[in-house]
C-alpha positions as CSV (number, residue, x, y, z in Angstrom):
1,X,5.2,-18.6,-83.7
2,X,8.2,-21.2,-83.3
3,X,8.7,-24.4,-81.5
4,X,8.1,-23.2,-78.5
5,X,4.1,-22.5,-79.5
6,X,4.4,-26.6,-79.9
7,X,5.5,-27.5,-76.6
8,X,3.3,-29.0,-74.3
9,X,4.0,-27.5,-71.1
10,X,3.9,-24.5,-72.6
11,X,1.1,-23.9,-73.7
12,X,-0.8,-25.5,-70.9
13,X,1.1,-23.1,-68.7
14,X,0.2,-20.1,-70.8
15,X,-3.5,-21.0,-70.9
16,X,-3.3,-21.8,-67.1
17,X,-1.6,-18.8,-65.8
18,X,-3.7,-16.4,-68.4
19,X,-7.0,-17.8,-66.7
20,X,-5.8,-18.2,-63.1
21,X,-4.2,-14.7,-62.9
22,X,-7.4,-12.5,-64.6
23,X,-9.9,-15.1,-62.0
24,X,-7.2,-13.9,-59.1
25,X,-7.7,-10.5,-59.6
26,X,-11.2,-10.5,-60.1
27,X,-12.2,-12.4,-56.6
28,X,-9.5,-10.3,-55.1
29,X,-12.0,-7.4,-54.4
30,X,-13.7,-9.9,-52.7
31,X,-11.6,-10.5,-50.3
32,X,-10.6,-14.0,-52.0
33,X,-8.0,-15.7,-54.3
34,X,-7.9,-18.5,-56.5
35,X,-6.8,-20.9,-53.9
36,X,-9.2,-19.8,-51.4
37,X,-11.6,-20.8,-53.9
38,X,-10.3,-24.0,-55.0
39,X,-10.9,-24.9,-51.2
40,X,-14.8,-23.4,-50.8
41,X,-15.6,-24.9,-54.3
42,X,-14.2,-28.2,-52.9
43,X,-16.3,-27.8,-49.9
44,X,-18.8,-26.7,-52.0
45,X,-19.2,-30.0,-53.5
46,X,-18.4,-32.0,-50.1
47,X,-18.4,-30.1,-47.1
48,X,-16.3,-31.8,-44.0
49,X,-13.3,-33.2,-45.8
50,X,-10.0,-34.2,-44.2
51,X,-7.0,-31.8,-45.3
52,X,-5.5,-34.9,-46.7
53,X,-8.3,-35.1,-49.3
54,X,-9.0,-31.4,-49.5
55,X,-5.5,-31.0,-50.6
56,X,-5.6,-33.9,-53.2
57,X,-8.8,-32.5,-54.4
58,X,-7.4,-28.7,-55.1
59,X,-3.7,-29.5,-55.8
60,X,-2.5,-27.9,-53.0
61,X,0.6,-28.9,-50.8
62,X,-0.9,-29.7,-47.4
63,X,2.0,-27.1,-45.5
64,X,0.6,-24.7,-48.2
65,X,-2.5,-25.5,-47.1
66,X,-2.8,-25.5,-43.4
67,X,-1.6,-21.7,-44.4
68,X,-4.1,-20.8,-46.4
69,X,-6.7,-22.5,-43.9
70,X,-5.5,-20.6,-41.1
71,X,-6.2,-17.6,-43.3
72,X,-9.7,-18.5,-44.1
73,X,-10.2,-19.6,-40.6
74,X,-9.2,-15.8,-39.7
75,X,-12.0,-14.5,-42.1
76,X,-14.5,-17.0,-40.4
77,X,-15.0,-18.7,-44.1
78,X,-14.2,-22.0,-42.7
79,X,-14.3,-23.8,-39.1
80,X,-11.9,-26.8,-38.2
81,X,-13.9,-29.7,-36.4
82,X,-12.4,-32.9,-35.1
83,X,-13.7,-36.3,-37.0
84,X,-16.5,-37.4,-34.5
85,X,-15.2,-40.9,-35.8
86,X,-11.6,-40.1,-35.4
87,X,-10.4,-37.7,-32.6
88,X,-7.0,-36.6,-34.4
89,X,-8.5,-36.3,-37.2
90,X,-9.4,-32.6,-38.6
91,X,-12.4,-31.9,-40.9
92,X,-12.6,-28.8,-42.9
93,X,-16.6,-27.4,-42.8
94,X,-17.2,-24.0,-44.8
95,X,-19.2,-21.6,-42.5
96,X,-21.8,-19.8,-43.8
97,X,-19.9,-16.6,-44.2
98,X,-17.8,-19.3,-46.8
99,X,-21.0,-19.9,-48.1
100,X,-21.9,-16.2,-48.9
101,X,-18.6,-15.7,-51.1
102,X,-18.8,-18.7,-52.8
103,X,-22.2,-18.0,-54.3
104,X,-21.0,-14.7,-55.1
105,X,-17.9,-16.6,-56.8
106,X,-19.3,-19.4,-58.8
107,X,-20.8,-16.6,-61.5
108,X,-17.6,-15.4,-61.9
109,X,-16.0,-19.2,-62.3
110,X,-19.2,-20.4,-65.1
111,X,-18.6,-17.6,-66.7
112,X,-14.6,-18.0,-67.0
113,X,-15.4,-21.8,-67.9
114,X,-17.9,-20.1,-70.9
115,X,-15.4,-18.0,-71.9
116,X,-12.5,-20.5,-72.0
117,X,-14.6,-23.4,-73.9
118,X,-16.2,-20.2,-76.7
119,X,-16.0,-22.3,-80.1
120,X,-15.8,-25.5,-78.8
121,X,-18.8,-27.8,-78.7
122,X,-20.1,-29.7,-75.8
123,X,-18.5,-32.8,-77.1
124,X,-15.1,-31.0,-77.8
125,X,-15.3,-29.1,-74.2
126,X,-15.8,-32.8,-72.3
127,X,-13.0,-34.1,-74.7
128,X,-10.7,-31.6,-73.7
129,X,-11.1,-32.1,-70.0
130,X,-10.8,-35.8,-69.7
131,X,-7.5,-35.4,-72.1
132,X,-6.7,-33.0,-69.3
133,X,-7.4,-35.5,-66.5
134,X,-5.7,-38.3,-68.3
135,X,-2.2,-36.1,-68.7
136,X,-2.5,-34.5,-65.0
137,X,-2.5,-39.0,-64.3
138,X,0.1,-39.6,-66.3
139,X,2.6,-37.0,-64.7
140,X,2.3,-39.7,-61.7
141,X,4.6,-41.6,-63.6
142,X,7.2,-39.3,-63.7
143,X,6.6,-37.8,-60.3
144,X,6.6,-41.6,-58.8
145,X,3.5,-39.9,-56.9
């Protein structure tokens, strides 16, 4: 290929959109999409977060958010709860219909992860996603985030 197959952006884009579009249509029969599921698997790991952190966690715009969390509200995957420390504000607990899909979900995500990392070692794989980690930080810089 040409230059193009040795930019950057480019190929993190292709890797990313290859992965996040065949997971879309595969949780799509089940009545779910990929950022549904970036919110249950963040719930998954802490249930009752604030939208602020939820969408820092998942790398979703808080407007696009509160959309997509008045959706899942409307399938009774999620419940919004006031902070009983904090009356304003909102905590975001998965119910246990939200529960139900994401353990029918998080086969189809280890085995995408299995797939993805095929070849590379365990030391490679953990490699890989802290370089990730470390460039997703440094695009602060730029951003002035």
């Amino acid at each position: 290929m040409g230059p193009l197959d040795t930019y950057l952006p480019y190929l993190l884009n292709r890797a990313g959109a290859r992965i996040a579009t065949a997971f879309g249509e595969e949780v799509r029969p089940l009545g779910a999409t990929l950022q549904m599921w970036r919110v249950l698997a963040a719930l998954r790991e802490r249930d009752g977060r604030r939208m602020g952190d939820l969408s820092r966690t998942t790398s979703i715009e808080v407007s696009t958010l509160t959309r997509l969390v008045d959706t899942m509200e409307a399938k009774s995957l999620v419940a919004r709860r006031r902070a009983a420390d904090d009356a304003r504000a909102v905590m975001l607990h998965v119910t246990p219909a939200g529960r139900r899909l994401t353990q029918r979900i998080v086969p189809i995500a280890e085995r995408y992860e299995r797939v993805a990392l095929a070849g590379f070692s365990d030391a490679e794989a953990e490699r890989l996603k802290v370089a990730l980690r470390r460039l997703y930080a440094n695009m602060d810089g730029l951003l002035g985030d």
